[in-house]
PyMOL commands that place a pseudoatom at each C-alpha (Angstrom):
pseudoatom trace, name=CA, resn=UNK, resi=1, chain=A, elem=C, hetatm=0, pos=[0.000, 0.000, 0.000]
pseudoatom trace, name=CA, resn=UNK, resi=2, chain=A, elem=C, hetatm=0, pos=[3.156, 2.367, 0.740]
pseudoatom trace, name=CA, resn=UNK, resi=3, chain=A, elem=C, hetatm=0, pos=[4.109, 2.072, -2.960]
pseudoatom trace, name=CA, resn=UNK, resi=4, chain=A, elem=C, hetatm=0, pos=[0.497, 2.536, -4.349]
pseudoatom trace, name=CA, resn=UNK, resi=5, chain=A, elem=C, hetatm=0, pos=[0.338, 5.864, -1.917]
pseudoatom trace, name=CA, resn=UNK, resi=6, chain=A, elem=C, hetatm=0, pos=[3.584, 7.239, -2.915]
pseudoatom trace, name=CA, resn=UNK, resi=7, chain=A, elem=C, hetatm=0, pos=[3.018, 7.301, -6.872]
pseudoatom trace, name=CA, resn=UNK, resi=8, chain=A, elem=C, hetatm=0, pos=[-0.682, 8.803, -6.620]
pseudoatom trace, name=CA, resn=UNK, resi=9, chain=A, elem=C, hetatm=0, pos=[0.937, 11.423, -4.196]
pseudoatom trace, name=CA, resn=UNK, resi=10, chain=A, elem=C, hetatm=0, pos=[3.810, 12.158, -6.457]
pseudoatom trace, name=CA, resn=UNK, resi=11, chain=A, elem=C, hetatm=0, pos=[1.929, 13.125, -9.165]
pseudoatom trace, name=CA, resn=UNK, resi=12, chain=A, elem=C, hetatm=0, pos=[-1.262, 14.740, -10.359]
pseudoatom trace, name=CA, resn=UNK, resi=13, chain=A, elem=C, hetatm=0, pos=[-4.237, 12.596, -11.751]
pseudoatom trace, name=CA, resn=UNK, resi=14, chain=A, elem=C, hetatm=0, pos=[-7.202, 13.000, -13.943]
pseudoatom trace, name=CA, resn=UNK, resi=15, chain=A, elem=C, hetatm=0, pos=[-9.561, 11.747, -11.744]
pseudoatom trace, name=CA, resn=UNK, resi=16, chain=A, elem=C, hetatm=0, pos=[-12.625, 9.820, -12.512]
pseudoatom trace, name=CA, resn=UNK, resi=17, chain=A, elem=C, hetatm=0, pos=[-15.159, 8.320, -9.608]
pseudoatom trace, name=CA, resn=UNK, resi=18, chain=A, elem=C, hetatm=0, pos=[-18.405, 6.026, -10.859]
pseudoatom trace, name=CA, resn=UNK, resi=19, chain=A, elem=C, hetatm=0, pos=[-20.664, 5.064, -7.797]
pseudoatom trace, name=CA, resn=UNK, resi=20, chain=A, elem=C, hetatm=0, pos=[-22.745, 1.723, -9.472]
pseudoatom trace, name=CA, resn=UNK, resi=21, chain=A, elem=C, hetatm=0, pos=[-25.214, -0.413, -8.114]
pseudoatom trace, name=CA, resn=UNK, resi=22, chain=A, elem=C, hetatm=0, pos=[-23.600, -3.507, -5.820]
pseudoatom trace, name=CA, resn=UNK, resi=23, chain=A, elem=C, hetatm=0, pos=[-24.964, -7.231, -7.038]
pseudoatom trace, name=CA, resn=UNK, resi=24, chain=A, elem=C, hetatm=0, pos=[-24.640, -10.330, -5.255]
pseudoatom trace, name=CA, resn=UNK, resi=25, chain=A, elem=C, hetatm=0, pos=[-25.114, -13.234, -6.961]
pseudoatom trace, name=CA, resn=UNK, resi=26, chain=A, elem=C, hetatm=0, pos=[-26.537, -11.042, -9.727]
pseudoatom trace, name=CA, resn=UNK, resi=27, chain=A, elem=C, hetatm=0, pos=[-29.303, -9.243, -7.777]
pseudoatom trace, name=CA, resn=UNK, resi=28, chain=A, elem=C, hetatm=0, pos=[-28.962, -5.713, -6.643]
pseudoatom trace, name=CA, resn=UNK, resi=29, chain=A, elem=C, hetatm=0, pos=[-28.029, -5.351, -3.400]
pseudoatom trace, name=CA, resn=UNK, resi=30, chain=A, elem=C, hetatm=0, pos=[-30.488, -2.269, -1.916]
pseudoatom trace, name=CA, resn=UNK, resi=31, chain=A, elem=C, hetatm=0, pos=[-28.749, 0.789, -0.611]
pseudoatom trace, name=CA, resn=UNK, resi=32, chain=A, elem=C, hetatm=0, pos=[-25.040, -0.637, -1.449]
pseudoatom trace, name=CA, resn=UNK, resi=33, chain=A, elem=C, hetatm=0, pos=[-22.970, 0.374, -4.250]
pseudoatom trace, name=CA, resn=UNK, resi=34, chain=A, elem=C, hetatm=0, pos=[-19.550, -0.270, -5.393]
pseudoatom trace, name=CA, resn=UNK, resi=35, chain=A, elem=C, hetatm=0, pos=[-17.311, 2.766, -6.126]
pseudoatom trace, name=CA, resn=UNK, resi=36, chain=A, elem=C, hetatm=0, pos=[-14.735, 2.754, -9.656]
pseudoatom trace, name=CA, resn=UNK, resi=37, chain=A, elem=C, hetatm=0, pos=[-12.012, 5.058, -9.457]
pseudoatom trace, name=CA, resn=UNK, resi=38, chain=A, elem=C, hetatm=0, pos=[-10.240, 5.742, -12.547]
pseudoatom trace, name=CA, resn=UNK, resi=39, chain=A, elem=C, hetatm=0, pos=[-6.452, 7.560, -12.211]
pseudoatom trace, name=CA, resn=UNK, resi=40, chain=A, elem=C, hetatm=0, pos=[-5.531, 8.738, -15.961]
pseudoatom trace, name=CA, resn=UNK, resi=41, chain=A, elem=C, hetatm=0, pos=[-3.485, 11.036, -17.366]
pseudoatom trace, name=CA, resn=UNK, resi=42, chain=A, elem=C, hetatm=0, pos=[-1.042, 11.244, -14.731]
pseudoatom trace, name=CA, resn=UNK, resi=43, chain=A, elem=C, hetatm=0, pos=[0.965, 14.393, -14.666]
pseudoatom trace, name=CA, resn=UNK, resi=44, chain=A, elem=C, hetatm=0, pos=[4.230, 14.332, -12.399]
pseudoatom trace, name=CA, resn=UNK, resi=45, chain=A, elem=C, hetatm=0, pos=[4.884, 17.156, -9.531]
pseudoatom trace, name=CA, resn=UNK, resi=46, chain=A, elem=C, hetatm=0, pos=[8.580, 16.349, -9.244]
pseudoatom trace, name=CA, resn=UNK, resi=47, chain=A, elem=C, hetatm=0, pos=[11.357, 16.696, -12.033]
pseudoatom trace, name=CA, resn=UNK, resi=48, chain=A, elem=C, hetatm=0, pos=[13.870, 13.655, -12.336]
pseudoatom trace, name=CA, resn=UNK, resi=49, chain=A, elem=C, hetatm=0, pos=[16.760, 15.778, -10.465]
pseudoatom trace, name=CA, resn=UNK, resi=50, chain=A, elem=C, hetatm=0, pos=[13.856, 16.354, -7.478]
pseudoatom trace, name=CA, resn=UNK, resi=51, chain=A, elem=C, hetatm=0, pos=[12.378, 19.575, -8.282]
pseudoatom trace, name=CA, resn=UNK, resi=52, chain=A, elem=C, hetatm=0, pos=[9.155, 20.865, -8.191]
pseudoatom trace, name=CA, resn=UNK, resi=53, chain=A, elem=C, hetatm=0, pos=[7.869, 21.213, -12.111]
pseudoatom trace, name=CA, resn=UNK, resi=54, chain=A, elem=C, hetatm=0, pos=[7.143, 25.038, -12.659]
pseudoatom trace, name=CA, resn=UNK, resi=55, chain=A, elem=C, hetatm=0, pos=[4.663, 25.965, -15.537]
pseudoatom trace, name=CA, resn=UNK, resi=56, chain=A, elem=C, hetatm=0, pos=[3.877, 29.308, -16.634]
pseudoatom trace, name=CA, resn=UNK, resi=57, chain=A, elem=C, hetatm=0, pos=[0.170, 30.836, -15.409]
pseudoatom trace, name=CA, resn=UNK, resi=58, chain=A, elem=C, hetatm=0, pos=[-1.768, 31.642, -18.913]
pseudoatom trace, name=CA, resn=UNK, resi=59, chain=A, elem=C, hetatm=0, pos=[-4.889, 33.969, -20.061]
pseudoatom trace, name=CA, resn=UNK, resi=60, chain=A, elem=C, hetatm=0, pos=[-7.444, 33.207, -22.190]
pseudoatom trace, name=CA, resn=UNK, resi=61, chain=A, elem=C, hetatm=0, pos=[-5.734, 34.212, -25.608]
pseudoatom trace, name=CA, resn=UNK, resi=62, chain=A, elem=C, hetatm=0, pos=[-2.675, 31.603, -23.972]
pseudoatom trace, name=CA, resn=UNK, resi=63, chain=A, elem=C, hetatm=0, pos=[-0.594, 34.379, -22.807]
pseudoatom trace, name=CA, resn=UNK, resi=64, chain=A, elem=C, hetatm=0, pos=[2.257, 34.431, -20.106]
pseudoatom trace, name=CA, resn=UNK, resi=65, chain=A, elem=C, hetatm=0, pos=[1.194, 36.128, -16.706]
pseudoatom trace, name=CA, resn=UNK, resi=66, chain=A, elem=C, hetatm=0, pos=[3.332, 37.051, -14.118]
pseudoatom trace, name=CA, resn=UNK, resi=67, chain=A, elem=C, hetatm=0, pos=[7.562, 36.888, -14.274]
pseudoatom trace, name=CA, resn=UNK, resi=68, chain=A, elem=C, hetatm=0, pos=[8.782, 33.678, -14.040]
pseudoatom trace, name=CA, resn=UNK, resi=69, chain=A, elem=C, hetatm=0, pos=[6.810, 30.361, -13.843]
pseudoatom trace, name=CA, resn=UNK, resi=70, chain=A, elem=C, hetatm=0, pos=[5.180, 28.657, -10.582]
pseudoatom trace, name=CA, resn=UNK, resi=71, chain=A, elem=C, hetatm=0, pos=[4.760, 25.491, -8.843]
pseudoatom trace, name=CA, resn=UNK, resi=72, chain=A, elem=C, hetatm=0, pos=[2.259, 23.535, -10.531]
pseudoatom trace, name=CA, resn=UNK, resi=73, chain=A, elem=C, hetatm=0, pos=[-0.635, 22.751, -7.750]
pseudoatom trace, name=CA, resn=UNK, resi=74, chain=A, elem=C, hetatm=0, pos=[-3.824, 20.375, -7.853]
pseudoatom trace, name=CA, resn=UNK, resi=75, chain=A, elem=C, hetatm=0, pos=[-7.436, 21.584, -8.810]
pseudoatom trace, name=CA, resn=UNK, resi=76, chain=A, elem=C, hetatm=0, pos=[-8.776, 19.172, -5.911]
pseudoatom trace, name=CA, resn=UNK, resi=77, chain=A, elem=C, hetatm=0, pos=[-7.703, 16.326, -3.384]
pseudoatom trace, name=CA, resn=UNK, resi=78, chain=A, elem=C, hetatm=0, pos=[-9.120, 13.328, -2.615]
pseudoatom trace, name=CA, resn=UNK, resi=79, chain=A, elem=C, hetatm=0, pos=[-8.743, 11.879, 0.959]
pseudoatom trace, name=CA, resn=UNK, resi=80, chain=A, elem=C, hetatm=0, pos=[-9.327, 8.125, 2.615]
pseudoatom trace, name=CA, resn=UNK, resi=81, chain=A, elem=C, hetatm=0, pos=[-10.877, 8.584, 5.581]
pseudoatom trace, name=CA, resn=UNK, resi=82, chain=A, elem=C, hetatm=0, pos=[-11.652, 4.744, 7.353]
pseudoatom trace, name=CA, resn=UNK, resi=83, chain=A, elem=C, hetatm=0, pos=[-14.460, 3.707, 5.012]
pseudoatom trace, name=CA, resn=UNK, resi=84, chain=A, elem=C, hetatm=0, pos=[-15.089, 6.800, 3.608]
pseudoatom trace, name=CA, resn=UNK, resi=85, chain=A, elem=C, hetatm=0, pos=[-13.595, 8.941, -0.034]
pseudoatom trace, name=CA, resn=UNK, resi=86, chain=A, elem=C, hetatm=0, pos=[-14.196, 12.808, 0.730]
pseudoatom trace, name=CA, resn=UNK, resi=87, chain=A, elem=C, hetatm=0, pos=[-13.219, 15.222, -2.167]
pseudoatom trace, name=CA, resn=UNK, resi=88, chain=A, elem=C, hetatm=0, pos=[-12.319, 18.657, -1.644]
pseudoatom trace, name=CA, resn=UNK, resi=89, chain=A, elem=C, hetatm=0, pos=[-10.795, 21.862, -3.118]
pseudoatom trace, name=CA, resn=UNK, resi=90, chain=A, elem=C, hetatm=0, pos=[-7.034, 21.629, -3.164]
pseudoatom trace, name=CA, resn=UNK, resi=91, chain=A, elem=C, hetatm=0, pos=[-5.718, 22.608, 0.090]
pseudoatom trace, name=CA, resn=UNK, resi=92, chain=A, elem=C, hetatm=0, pos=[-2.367, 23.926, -1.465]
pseudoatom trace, name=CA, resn=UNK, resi=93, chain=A, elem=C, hetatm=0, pos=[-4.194, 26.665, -3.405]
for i in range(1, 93): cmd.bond("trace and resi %d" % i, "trace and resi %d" % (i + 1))
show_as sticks, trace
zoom trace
């Protein structure tokens, strides 16, 4: 589980979450479902010599703002809490 927690927090995900009727024995189980979580398009938040990957801010004609580039930081988190998934604004905003 160490390994599995280290690459999801050393990178940023596309994340996609499906919450889908539970069946047992192929009836529906009432008031259960089973939760899919999809990670894809994985994005990494630390350069091969260790450093945080800087990316330029942008407007909407794809401008540069600011004067140098800035840590690149996540839209959103997700958390495991026991036997629950909470997601929440990111934060390192």
């Amino acid at each position: 589980m160490v390994a599995l927690e280290k690459m999801v927090e050393s990178s940023f995900w596309k994340v996609r979450a499906y919450r889908n009727p539970f069946f047992e024995k192929g009836i529906e189980v009432a008031g259960e479902s089973a939760i899919s979580i999809d990670l894809a398009e994985r994005v990494p938040r630390i350069d091969g010599s260790g450093q945080v990957i800087r990316v330029w801010l942008k407007d909407e004609a794809d401008n540069r703002i600011g004067d140098s580039p800035v840590p690149v930081t996540p839209n959103g988190e997700i958390h495991f809490d026991d036997d629950q998934i909470k997601v929440a604004a990111s934060s390192r905003r």
